[in-house]
C-alpha positions as CSV (number, residue, x, y, z in Angstrom):
1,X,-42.2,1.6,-27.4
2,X,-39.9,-1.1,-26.3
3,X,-37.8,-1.3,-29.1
4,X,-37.6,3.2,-29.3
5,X,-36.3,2.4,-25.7
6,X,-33.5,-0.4,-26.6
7,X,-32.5,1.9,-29.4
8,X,-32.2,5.0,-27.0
9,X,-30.3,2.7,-24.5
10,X,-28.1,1.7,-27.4
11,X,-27.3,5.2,-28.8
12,X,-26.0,6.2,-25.0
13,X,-23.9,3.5,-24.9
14,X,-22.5,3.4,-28.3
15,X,-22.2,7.5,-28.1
16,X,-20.2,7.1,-24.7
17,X,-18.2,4.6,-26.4
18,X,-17.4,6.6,-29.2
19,X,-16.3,9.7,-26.9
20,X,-14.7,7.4,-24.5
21,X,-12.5,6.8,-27.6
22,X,-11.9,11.0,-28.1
23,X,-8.8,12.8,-26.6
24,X,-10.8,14.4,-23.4
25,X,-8.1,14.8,-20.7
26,X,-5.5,12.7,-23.1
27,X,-2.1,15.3,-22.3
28,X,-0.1,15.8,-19.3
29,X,-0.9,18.7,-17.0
30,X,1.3,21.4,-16.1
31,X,3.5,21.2,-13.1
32,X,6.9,22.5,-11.6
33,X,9.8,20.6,-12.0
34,X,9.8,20.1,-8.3
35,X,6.9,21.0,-6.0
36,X,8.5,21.2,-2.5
37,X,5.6,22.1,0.0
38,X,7.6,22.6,2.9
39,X,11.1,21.6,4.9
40,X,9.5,18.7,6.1
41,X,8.2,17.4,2.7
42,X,8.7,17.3,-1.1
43,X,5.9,16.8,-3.6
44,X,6.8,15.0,-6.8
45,X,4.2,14.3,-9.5
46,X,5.1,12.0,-12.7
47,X,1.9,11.2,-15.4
48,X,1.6,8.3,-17.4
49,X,-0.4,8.6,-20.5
50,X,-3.6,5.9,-21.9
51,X,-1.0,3.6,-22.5
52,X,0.9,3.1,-19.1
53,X,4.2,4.8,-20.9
54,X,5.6,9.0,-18.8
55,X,4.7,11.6,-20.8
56,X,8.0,12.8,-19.6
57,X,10.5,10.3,-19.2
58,X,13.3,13.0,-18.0
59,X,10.7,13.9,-15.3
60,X,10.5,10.6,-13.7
61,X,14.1,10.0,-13.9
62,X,14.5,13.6,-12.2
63,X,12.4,12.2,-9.2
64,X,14.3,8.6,-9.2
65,X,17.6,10.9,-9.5
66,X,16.3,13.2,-6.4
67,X,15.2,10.2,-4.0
68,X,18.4,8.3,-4.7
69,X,20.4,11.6,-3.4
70,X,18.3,12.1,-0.3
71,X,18.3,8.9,0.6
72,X,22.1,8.6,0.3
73,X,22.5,11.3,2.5
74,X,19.4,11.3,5.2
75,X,16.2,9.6,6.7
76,X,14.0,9.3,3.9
77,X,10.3,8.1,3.4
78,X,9.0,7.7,0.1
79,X,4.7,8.0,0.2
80,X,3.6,7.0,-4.0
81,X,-0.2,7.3,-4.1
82,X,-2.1,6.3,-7.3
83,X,-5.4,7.8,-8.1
84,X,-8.0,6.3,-9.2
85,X,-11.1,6.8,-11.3
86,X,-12.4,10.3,-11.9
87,X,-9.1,11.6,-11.0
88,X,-6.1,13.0,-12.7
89,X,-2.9,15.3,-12.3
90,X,-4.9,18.3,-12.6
91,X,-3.5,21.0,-10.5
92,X,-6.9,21.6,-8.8
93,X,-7.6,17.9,-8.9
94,X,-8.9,17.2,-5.3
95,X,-7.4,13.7,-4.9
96,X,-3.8,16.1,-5.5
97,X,-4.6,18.5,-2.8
98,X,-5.8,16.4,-0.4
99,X,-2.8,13.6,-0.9
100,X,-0.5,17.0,-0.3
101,X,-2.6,17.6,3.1
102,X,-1.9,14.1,4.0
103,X,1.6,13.8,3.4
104,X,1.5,17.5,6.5
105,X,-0.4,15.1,9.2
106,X,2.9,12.5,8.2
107,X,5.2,14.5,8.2
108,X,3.7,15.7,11.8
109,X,4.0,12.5,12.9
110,X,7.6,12.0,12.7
111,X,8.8,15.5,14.0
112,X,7.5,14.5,17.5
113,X,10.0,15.3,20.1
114,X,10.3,11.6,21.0
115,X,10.8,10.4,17.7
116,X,13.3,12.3,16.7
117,X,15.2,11.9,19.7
118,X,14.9,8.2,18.7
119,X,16.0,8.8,15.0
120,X,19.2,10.6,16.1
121,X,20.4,7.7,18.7
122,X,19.3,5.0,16.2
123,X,20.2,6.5,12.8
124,X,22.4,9.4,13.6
125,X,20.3,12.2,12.7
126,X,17.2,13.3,14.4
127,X,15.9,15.0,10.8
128,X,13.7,12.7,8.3
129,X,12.2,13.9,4.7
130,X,9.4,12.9,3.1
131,X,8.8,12.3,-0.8
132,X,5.4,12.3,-1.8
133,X,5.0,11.0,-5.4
134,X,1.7,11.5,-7.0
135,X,1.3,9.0,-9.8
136,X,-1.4,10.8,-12.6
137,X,-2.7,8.5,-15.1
138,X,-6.4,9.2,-17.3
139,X,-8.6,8.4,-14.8
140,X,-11.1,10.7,-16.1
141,X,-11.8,10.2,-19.3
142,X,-14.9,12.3,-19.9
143,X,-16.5,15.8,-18.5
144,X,-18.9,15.8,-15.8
145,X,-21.4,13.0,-15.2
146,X,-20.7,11.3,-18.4
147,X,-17.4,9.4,-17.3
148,X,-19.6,7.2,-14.9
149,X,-20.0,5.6,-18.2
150,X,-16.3,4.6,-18.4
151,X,-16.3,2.1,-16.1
152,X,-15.3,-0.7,-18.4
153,X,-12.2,1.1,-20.2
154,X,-10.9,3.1,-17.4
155,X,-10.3,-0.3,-15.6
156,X,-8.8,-1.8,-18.9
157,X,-6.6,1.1,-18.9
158,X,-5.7,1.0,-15.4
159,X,-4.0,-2.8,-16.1
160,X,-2.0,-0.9,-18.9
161,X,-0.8,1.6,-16.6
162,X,0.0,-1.3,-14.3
163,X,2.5,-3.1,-16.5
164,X,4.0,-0.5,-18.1
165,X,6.3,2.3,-17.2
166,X,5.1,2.9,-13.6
167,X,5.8,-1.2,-13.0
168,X,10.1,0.0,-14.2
169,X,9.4,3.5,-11.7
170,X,8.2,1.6,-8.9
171,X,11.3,-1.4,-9.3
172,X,14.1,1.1,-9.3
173,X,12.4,2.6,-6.0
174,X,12.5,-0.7,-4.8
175,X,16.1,-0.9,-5.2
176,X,17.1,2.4,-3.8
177,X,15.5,1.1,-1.0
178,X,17.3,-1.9,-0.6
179,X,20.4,0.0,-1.5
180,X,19.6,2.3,1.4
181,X,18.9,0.0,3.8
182,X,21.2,-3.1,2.9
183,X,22.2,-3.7,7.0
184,X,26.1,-4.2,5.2
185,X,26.0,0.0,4.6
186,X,24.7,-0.6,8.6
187,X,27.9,-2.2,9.5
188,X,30.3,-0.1,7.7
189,X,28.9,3.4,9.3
190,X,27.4,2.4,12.5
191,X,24.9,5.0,14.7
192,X,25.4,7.5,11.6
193,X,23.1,5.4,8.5
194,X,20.0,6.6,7.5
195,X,16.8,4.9,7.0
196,X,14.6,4.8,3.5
197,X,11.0,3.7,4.0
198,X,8.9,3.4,0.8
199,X,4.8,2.7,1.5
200,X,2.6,2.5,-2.0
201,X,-0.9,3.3,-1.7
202,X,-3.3,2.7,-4.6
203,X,-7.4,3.9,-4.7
204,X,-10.3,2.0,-6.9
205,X,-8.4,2.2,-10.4
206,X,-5.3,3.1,-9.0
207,X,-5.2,0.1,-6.8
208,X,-5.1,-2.0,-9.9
209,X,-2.2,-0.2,-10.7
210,X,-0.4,-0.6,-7.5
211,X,-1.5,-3.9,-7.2
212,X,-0.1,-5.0,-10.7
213,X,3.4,-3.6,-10.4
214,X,3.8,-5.1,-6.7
215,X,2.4,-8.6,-6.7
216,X,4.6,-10.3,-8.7
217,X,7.1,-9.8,-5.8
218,X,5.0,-10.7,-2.8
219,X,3.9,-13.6,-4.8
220,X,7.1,-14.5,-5.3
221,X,8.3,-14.6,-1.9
222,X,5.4,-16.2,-0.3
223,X,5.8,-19.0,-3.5
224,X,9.6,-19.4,-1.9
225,X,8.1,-20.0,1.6
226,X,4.6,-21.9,0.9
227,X,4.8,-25.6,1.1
228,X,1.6,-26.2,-1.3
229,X,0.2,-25.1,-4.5
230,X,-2.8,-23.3,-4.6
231,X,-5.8,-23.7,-5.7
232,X,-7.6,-20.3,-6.8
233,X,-11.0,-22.4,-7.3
234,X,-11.1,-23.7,-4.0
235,X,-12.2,-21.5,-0.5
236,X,-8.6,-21.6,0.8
237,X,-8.1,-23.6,4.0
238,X,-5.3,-22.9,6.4
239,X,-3.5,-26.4,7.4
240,X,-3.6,-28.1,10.5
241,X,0.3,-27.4,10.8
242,X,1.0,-24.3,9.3
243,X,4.7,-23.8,8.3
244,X,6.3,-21.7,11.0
245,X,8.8,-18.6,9.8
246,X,12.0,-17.7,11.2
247,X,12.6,-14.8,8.8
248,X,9.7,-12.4,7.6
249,X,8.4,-12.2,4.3
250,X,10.3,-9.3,2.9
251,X,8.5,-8.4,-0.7
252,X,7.8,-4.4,-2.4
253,X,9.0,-1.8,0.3
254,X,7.5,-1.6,3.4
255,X,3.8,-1.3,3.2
256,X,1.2,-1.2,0.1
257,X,-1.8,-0.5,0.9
258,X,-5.1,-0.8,-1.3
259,X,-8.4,1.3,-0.8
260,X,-11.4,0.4,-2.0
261,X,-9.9,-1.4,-4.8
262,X,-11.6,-1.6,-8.2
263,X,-10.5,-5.0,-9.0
264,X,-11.5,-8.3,-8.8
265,X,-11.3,-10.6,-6.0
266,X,-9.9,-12.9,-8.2
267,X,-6.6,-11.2,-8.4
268,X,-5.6,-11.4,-4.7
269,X,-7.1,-15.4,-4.5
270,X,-3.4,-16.5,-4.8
271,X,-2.1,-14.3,-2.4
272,X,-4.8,-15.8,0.0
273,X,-4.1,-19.3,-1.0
274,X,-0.1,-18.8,-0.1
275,X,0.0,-16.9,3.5
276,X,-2.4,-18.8,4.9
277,X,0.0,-21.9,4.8
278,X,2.4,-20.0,6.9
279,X,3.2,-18.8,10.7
280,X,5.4,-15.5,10.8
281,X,7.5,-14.0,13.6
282,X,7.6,-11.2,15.9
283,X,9.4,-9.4,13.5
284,X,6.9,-9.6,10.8
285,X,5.0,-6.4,9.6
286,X,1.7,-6.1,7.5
287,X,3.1,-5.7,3.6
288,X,-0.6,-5.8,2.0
289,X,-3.5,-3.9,3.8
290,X,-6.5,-3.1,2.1
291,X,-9.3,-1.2,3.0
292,X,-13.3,-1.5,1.8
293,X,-15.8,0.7,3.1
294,X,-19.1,-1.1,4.3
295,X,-21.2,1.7,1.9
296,X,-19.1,1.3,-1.2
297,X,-22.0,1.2,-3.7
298,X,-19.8,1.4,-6.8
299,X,-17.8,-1.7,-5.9
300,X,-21.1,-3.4,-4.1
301,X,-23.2,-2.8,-7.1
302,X,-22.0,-1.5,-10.5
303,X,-18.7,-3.7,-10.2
304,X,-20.6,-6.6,-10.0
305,X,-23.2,-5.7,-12.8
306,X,-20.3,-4.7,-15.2
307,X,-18.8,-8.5,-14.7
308,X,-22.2,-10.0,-15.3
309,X,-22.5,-7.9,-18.1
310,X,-19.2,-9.6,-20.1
311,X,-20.3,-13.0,-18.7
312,X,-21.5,-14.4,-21.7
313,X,-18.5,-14.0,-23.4
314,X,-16.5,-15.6,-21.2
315,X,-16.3,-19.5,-20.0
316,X,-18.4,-20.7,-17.5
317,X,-17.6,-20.9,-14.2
318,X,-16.6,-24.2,-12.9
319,X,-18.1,-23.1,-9.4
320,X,-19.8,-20.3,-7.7
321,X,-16.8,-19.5,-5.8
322,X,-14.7,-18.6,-8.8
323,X,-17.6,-16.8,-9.9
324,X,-17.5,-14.8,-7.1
325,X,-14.1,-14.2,-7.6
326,X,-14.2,-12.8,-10.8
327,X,-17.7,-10.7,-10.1
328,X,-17.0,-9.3,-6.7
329,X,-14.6,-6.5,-5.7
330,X,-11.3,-7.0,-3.9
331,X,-12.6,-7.0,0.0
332,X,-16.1,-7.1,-0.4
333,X,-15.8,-11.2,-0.3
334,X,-16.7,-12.1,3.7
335,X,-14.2,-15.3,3.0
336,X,-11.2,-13.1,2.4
337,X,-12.0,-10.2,4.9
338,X,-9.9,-10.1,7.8
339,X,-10.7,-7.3,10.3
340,X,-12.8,-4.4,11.0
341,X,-12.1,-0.6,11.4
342,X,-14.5,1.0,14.0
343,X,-15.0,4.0,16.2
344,X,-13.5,3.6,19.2
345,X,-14.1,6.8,21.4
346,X,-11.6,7.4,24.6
347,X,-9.9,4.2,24.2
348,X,-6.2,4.6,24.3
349,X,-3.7,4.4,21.5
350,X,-1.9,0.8,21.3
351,X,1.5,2.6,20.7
352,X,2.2,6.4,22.0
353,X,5.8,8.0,21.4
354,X,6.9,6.8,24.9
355,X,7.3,3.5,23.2
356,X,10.7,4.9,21.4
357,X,12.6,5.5,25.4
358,X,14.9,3.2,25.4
359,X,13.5,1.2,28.1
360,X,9.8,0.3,26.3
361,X,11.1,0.1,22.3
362,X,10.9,-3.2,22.9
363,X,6.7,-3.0,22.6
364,X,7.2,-1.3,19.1
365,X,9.2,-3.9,17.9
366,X,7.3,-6.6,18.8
367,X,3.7,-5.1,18.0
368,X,1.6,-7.4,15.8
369,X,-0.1,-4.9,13.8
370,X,-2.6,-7.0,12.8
371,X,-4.1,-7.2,16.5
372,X,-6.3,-5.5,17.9
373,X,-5.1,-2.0,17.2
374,X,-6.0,1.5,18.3
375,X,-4.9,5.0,17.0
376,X,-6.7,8.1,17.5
377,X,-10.3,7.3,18.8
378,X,-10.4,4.1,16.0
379,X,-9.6,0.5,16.3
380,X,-8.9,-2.1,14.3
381,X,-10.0,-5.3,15.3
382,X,-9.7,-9.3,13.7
383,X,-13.3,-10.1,12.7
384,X,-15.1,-13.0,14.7
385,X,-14.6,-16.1,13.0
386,X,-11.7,-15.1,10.3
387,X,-9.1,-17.5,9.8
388,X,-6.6,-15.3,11.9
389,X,-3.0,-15.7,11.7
390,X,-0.5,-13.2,14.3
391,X,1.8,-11.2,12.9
392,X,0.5,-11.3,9.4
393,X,1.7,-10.0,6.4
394,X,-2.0,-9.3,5.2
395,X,-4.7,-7.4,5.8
396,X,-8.3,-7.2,4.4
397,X,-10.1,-4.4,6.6
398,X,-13.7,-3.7,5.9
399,X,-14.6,-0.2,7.6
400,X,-18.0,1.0,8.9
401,X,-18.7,4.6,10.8
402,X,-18.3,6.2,7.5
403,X,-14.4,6.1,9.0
404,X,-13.7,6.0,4.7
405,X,-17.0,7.0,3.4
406,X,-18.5,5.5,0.1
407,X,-16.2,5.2,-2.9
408,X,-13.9,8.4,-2.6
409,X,-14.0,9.5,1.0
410,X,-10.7,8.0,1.6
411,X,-9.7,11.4,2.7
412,X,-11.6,12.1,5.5
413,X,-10.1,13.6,9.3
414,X,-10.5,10.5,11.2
415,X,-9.4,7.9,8.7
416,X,-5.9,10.3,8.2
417,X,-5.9,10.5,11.4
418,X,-5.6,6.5,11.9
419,X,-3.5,5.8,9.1
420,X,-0.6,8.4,9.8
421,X,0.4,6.5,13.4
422,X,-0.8,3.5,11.9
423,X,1.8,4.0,8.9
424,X,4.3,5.7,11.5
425,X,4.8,3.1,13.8
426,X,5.1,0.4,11.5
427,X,7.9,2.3,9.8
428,X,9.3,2.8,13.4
429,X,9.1,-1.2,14.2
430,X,11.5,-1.6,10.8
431,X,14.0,1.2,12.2
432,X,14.2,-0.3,16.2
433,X,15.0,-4.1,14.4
434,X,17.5,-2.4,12.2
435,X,19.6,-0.9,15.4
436,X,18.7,-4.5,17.4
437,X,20.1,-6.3,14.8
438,X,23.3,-4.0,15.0
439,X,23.5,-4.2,18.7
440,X,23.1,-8.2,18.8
441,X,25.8,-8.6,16.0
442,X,28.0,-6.1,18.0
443,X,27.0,-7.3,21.1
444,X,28.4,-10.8,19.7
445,X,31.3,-9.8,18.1
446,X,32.6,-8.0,21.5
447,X,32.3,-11.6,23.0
448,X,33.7,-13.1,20.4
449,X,36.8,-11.0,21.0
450,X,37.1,-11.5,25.0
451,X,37.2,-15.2,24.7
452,X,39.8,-15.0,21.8
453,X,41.8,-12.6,24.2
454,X,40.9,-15.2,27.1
455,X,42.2,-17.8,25.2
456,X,45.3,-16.1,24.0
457,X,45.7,-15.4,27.6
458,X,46.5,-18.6,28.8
């Protein structure tokens, strides 16, 4: 009986293998050349096939092509969400519908009255566009219940994805970007240059994705400023005299976020190792945020079992903390977890759009988003005993309430409703430096010029 039942065991497996290795869902789905959803925001979509290479090359291009002329010519923010596993670029794929939802409660955000009041003195038009870009890849890869068996090779093939064509998509964003915002362009056309922001957001596969195209760079950067080399082996301790940072750590657009990554813990240990060495200004805002729900049980259980599974093909481990690295999910490991998410009924928000007057924008330019936050009846909170550090350029958020619920309720009202302000306001904080940059430097220059005319004078 016990051998019928190995054998019946072993023809699932080798049959979901085999199917796993079929076509199912292997061509690019039907959409418009251009999806515009209303005045207030576009929706782009560009698919990658099994390989991480467009199906349509000239598609992609189009949407480079389309955010490089908005963002020449007004306030643009560039949302690029990856799905993740069960999900593709379906046109009644839910993930699709509810990112085009999403990018509404946005674009809501920043049509305030206050706001765009703001925008017009500080950018020299009131007006702002948002690009969504929904990034479809073969997440599913069988019907129905049968792709819960493709856990192994859908994550394979979300490192594929990762470093290929989306990894070129996501750099030539990156440099519109710092086209766009290069503070020279500032100088040159003062009161009257628009802003770009550019937040990535990957879920489960498709945080793998994000997180392979971006890390290289905010490796990079924190490499420049670190004073020691890590050691991914070792639970990272902060030193006694942190390096202290003058200018912020500057690395893939503005914000990436990650939730409930399907990845190993292992991939962020380096990141970990490097900004904990560091101190960062006033002026520093969060570049890495990820988010774990406390009843995950994909990433709490079948994550884990699938590592164990290809353990004994691999090396031992030369500890148990790189074996947890490389069998527990991104966020799930209590040594790298940095805050909380909560309910926080009828406390107020931290920020409110009478922080843009004139008179108080000095509070969203100096907000430390990794404090003690609160936006729409939720706060986030440092966890007791984390190894805190203020003004952080990293977050690792575990959430409870059912605020993101399981392994795909990333979605729901009261998590949207945290993350727009929460993503608003941190765009705003990069737009009020920008114009108190410009002021100091003018500021300066004008008193340059009286004491040359002083001196002239006499």
């Amino acid at each position: 009986m016990e051998g019928m039942t190995t054998l019946v065991l072993a023809l699932i497996v080798g049959g979901a293998l085999l199917l796993g290795g079929c076509s199912f869902y292997n061509h690019p789905f039907p959409v418009a050349k251009t999806t515009a959803v209303s005045p207030a925001f576009d929706l782009r979509i560009v698919q990658l096939d099994d390989f991480g290479s467009f199906w349509d090359p000239q598609a992609a291009a189009r949407v480079i092509a389309d955010v490089e002329a908005q963002a020449n010519g007004g306030n643009t923010l560039v949302m690029l969400f990856v799905h993740g596993w069960h999900h593709n670029a379906d046109p009644g794929d839910t993930n699709l519908a509810s990112f085009r939802e999403s990018l509404g409660q946005l674009a809501d955000q920043f049509s305030k009255p206050l706001r765009r009041e703001a925008r017009q003195q500080m950018t020299g038009s009131a007006d702002l566009k948002i690009i969504g870009i929904y990034v479809g890849w073969r997440g599913r890869s069988l019907p129905g219940l049968l792709d819960y068996a493709t856990m192994w090779w859908r994550k394979d093939a979300a490192e594929r994805v990762g470093d290929g064509d989306v990894a070129e998509f996501l750099e030539r964003l990156q440099r519109i970007y710092l086209r766009a915002n290069a503070f020279k362009r500032y100088q040159q056309n003062p009161g009257n240059t628009p802003f770009m922001g550019l937040v990535t957001i990957g879920h489960s596969f498709g945080a793998q994705v994000v997180l392979k195209s971006v890390s290289h760079e905010f490796e990079s950067e924190l490499t420049e400023r670190a004073p020691c080399l890590t050691d991914a082996v070792a639970l990272p301790v902060a030193p006694q005299n942190p390096q202290a940072e003058r200018v912020p750590i500057d690395s893939f657009g503005d914000l990436n976020i990650l939730l409930n990554p399907a990845l190993e813990s292992y991939q962020y240990a380096r990141i970990d190792g490097l900004y904990r060495q560091l101190t960062y200004p006033t002026t520093q805002s969060p570049q890495l945020v990820v988010f774990s729900a406390d009843n995950d049980v994909p990433r709490q259980s079948y994550f884990p079992i699938a590592r164990a599974i290809t353990r004994p093909f691999r090396p031992p481990f030369r500890n148990a903390y790189q074996g947890a690295l490389w069998g527990e999910a991104l966020g799930e490991l209590a040594s790298q977890q940095t805050h909380e998410l909560r309910l926080a009924a009828g406390e107020p928000d931290a920020l409110t759009d009478e922080d843009y007057s004139v008179e108080r924008r000095h509070r969203i330019a100096d907000y430390d988003f990794t404090a003690a936050t609160v936006f729409s009846g939720i706060r986030l909170s440092p966890l007791p005993g984390s190894h805190l550090i203020g003004n952080s350029p990293v977050a690792v958020i575990v959430t409870h309430d059912r605020i993101i619920d399981g392994h795909d309720g990333i979605f729901l009202p009261g998590f949207e409703q945290f993350l727009a302000p929460y993503i608003g306001f941190i765009e705003g904080k990069r737009v009020v430096l920008r114009y108190q940059r410009y002021l100091a430097l003018s500021n300066a220059g004008q008193d340059d010029t009286a004491s040359a005319n002083a001196s002239c004078a006499r």
